[in-house]
Backbone as ProteinMPNN parsed JSONL, in Angstrom:
{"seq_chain_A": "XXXXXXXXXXXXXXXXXXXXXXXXXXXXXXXXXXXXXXXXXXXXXXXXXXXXXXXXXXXXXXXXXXXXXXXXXXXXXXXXXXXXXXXXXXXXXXXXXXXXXXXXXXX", "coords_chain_A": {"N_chain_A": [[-84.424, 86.866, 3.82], [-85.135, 84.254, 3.374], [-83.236, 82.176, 2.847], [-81.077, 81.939, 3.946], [-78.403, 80.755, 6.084], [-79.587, 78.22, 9.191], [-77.663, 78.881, 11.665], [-76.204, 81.678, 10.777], [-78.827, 83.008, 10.91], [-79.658, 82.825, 13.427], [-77.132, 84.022, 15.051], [-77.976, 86.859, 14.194], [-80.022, 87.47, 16.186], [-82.744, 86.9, 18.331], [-85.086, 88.033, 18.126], [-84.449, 88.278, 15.028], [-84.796, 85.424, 14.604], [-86.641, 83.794, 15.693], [-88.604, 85.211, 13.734], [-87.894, 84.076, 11.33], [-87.942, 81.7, 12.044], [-90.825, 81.149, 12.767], [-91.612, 81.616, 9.415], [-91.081, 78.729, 8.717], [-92.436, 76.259, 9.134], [-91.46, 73.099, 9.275], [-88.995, 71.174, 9.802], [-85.745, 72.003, 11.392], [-82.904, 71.958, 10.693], [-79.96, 71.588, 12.74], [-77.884, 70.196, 13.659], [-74.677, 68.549, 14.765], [-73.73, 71.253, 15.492], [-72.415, 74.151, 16.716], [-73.092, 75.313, 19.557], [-71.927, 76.8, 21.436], [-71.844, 78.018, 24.512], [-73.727, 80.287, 24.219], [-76.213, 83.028, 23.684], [-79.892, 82.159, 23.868], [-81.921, 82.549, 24.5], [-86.013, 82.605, 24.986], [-86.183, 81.8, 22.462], [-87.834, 80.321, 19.663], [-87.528, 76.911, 19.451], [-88.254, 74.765, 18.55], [-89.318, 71.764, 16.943], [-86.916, 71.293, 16.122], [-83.339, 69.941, 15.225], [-81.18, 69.55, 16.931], [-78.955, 67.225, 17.122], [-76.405, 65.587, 18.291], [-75.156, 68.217, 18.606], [-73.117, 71.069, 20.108], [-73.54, 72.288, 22.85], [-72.559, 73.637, 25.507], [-72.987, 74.908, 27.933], [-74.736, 76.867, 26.886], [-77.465, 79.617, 27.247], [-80.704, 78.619, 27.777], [-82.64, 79.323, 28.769], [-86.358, 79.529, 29.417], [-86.99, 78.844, 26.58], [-88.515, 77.424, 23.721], [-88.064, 74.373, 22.89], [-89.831, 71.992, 22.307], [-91.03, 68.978, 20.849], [-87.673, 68.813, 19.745], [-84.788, 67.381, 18.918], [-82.34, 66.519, 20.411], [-80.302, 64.665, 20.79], [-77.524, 63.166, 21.803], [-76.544, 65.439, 22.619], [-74.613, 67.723, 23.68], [-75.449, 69.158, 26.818], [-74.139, 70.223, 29.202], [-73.778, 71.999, 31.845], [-76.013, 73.904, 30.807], [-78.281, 76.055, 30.761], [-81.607, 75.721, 31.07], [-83.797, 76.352, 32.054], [-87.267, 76.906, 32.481], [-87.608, 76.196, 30.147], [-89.63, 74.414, 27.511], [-89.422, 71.032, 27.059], [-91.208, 69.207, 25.749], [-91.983, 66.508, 24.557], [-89.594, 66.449, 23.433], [-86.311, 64.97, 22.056], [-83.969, 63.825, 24.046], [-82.141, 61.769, 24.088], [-79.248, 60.086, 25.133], [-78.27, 62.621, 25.897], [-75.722, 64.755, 27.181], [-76.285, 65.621, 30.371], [-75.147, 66.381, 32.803], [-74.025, 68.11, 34.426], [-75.844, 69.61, 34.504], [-77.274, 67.907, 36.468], [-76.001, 67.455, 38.436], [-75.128, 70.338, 39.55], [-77.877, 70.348, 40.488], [-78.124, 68.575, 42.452], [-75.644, 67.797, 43.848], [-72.902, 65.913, 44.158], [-73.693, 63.201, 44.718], [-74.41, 60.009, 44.48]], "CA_chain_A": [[-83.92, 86.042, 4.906], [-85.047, 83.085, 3.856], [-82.219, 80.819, 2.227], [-79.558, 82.302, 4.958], [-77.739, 79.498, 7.046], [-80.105, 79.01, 10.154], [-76.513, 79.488, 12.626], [-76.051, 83.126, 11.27], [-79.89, 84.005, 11.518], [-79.683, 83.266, 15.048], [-76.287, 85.197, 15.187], [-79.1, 87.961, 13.911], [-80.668, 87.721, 17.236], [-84.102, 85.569, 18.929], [-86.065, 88.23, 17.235], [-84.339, 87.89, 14.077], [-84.942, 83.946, 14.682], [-88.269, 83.732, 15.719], [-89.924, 86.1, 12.31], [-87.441, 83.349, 10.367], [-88.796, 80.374, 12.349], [-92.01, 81.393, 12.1], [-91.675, 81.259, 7.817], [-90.645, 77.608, 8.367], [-93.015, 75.17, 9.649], [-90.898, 71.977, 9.245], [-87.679, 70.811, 10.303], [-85.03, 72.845, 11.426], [-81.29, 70.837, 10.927], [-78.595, 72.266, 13.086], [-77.299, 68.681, 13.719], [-73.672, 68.822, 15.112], [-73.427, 72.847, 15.34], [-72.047, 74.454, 17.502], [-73.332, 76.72, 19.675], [-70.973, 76.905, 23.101], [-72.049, 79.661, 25.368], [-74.489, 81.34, 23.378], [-77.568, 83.176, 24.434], [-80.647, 81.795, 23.028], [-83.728, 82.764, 25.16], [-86.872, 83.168, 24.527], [-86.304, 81.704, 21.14], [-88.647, 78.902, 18.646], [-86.373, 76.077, 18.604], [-89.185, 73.713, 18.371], [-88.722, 70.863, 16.245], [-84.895, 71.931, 15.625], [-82.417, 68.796, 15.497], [-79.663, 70.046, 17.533], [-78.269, 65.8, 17.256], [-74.623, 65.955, 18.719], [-74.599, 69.57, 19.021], [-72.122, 71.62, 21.32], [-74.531, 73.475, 23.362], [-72.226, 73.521, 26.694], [-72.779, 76.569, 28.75], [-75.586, 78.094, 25.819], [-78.565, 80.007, 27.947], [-81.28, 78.135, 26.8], [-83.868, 79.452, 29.352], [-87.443, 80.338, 28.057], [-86.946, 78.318, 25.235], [-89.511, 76.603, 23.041], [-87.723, 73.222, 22.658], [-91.086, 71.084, 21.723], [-90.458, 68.299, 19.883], [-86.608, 68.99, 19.436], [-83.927, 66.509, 18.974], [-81.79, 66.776, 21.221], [-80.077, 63.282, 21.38], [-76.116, 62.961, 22.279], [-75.97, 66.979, 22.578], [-73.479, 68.523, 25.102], [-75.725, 70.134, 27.374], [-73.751, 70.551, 30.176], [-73.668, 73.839, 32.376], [-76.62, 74.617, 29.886], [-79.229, 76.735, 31.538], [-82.547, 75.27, 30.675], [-85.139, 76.82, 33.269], [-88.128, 77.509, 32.145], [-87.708, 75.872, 28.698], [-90.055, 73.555, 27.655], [-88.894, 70.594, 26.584], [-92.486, 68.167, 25.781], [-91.519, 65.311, 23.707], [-87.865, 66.166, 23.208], [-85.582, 63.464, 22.16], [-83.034, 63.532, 25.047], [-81.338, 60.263, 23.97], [-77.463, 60.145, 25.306], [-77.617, 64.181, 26.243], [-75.093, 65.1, 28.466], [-77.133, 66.576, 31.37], [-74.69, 65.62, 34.037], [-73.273, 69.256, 35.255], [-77.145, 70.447, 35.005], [-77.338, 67.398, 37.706], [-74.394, 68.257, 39.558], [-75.553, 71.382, 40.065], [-78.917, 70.688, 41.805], [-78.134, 67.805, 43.606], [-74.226, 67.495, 44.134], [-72.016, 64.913, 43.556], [-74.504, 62.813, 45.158], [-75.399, 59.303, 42.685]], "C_chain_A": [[-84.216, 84.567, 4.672], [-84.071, 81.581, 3.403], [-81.151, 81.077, 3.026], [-79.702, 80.84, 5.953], [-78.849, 79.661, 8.659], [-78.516, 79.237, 11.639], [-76.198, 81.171, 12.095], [-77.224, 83.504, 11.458], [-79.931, 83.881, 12.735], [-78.836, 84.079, 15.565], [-76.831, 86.526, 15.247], [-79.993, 87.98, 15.531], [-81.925, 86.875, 17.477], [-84.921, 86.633, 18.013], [-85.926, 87.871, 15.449], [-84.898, 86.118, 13.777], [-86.158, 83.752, 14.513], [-89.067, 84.437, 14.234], [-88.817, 84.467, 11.428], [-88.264, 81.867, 10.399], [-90.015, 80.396, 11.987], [-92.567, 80.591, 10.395], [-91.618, 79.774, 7.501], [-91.264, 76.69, 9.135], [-92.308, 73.812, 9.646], [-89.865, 72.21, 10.233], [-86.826, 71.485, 10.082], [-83.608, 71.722, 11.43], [-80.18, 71.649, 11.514], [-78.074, 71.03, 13.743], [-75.438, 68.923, 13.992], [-73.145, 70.204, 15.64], [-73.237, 73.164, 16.615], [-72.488, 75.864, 18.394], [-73.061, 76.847, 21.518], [-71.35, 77.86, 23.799], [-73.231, 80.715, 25.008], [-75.606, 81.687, 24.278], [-78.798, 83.292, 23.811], [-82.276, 81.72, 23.879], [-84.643, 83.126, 24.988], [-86.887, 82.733, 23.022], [-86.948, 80.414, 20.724], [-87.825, 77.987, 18.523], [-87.191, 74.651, 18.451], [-88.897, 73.391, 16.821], [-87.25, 71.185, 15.217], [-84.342, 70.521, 15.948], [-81.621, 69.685, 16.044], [-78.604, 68.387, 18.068], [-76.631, 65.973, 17.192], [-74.194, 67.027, 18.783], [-73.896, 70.159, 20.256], [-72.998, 72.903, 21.841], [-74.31, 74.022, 25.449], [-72.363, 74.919, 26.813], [-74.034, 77.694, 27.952], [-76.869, 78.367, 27.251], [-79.628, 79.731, 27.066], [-82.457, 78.264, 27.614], [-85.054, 80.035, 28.678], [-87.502, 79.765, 26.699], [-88.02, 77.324, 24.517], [-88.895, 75.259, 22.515], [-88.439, 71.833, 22.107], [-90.63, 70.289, 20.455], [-88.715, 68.344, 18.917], [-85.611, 67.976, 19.704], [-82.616, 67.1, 19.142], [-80.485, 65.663, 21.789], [-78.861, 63.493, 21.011], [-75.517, 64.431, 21.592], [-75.159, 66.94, 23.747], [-74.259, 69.237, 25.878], [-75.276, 70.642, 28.556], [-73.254, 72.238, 30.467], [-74.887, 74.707, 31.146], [-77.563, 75.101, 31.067], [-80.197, 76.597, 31.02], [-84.363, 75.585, 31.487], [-86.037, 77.134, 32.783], [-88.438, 77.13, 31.012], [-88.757, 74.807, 28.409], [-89.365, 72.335, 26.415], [-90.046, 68.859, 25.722], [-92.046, 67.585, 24.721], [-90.367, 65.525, 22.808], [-87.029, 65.239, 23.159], [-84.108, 64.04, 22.543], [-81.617, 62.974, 25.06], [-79.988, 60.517, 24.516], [-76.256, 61.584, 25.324], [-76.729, 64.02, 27.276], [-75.572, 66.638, 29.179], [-76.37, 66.68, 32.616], [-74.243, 67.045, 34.88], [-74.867, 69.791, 35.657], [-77.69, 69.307, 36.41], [-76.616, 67.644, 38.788], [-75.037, 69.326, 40.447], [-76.944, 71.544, 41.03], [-78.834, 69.827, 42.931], [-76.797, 67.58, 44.213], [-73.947, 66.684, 43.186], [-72.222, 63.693, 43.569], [-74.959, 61.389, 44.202], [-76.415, 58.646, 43.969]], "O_chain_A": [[-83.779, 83.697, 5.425], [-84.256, 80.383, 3.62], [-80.159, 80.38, 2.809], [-80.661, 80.179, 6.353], [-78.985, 80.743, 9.229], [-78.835, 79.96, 12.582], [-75.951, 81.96, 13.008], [-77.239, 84.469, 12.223], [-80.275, 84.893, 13.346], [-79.224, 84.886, 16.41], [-76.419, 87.34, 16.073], [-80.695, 88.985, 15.636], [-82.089, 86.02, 16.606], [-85.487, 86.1, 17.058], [-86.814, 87.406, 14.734], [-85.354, 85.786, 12.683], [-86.739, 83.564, 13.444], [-90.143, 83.975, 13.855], [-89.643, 83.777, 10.831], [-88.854, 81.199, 9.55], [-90.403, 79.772, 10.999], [-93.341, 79.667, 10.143], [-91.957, 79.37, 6.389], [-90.516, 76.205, 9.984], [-93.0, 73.172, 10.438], [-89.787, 73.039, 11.14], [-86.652, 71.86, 8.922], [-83.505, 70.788, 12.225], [-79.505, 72.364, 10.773], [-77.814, 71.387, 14.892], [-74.961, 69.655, 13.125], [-72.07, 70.193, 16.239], [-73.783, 72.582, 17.552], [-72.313, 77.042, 18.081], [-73.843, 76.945, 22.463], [-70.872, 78.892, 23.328], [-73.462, 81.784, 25.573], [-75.97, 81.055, 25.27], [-79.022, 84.333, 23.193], [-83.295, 81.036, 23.779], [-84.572, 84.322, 24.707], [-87.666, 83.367, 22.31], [-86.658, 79.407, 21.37], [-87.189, 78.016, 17.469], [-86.619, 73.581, 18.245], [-88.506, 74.099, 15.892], [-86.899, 71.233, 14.038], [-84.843, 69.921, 16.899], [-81.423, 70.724, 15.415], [-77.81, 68.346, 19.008], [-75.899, 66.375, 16.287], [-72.99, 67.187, 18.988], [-74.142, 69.692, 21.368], [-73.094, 74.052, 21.409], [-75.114, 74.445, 26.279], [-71.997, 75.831, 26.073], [-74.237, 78.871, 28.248], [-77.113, 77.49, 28.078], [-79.741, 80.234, 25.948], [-83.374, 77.48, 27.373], [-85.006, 80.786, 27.705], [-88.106, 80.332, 25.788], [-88.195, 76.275, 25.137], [-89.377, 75.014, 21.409], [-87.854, 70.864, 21.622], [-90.088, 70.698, 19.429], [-88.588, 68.0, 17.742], [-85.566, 67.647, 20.889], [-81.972, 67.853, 18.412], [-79.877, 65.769, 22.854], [-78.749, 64.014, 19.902], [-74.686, 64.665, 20.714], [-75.175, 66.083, 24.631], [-73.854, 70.396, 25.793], [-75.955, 71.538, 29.059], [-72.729, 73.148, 29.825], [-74.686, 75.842, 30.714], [-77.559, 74.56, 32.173], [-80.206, 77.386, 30.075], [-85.508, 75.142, 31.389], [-85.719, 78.218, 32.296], [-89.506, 77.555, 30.571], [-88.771, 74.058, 29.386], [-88.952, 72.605, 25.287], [-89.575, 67.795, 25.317], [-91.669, 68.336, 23.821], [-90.171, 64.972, 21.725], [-86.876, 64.56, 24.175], [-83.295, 64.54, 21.766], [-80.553, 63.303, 25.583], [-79.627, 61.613, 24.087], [-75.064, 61.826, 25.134], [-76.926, 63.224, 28.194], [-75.448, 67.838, 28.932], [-77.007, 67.11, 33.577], [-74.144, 66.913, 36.1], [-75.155, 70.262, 36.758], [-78.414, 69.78, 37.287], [-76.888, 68.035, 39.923], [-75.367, 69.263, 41.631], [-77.161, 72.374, 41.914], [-79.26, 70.069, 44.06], [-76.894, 67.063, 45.326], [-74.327, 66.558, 42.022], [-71.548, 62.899, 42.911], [-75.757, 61.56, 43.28], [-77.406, 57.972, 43.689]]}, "name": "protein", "num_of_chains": 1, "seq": "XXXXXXXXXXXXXXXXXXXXXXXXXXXXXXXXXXXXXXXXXXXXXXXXXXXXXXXXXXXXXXXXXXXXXXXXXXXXXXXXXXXXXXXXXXXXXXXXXXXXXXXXXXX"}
């Protein structure tokens, strides 16, 4: 498992992910990738670039996000509850439906 693309080992599942993550202490690059809808809970995505990724609608609750770059992703309608997100770079995410949703329409 370990020279496989990391977009199909997660296809492989959070457990498949996690024993892969694990093996890989560094930097994870999924930088633009796409991952629309997906369900990704409970999974290591600590220090993962996900920079401009399409992550609208992915279930991203439970998630280990720590130190993950995160900056001018799509996260809208993402489901993020529970995830932690401690010194995540944010930068020019689109969070705006996960605002929507708790507060209205409301600025």
């Amino acid at each position: 498992m370990s020279n496989e693309d990391p977009v199909a080992v997660l296809k492989q599942g959070i457990k498949a992910w996690n024993e892969w993550r694990h093996e890989r202490r560094g930097f994870i690059d999924e930088r633009g990738g796409g991952h629309r809808n997906m369900s990704i809970t409970y999974a290591d995505l600590s220090r993962t670039s996900f920079h401009s990724a399409d992550l609208q609608g992915a279930d991203l609750s439970n998630v280990d996000l720590t130190r993950a770059n995160l900056a001018h992703a799509n996260l809208s309608r993402a489901d993020l509850r529970e995830s932690q997100l401690n010194d995540a770079l944010l930068a020019y995410a689109n969070l705006m439906d996960e605002w929507r949703r708790r507060h209205g329409d409301r600025w």
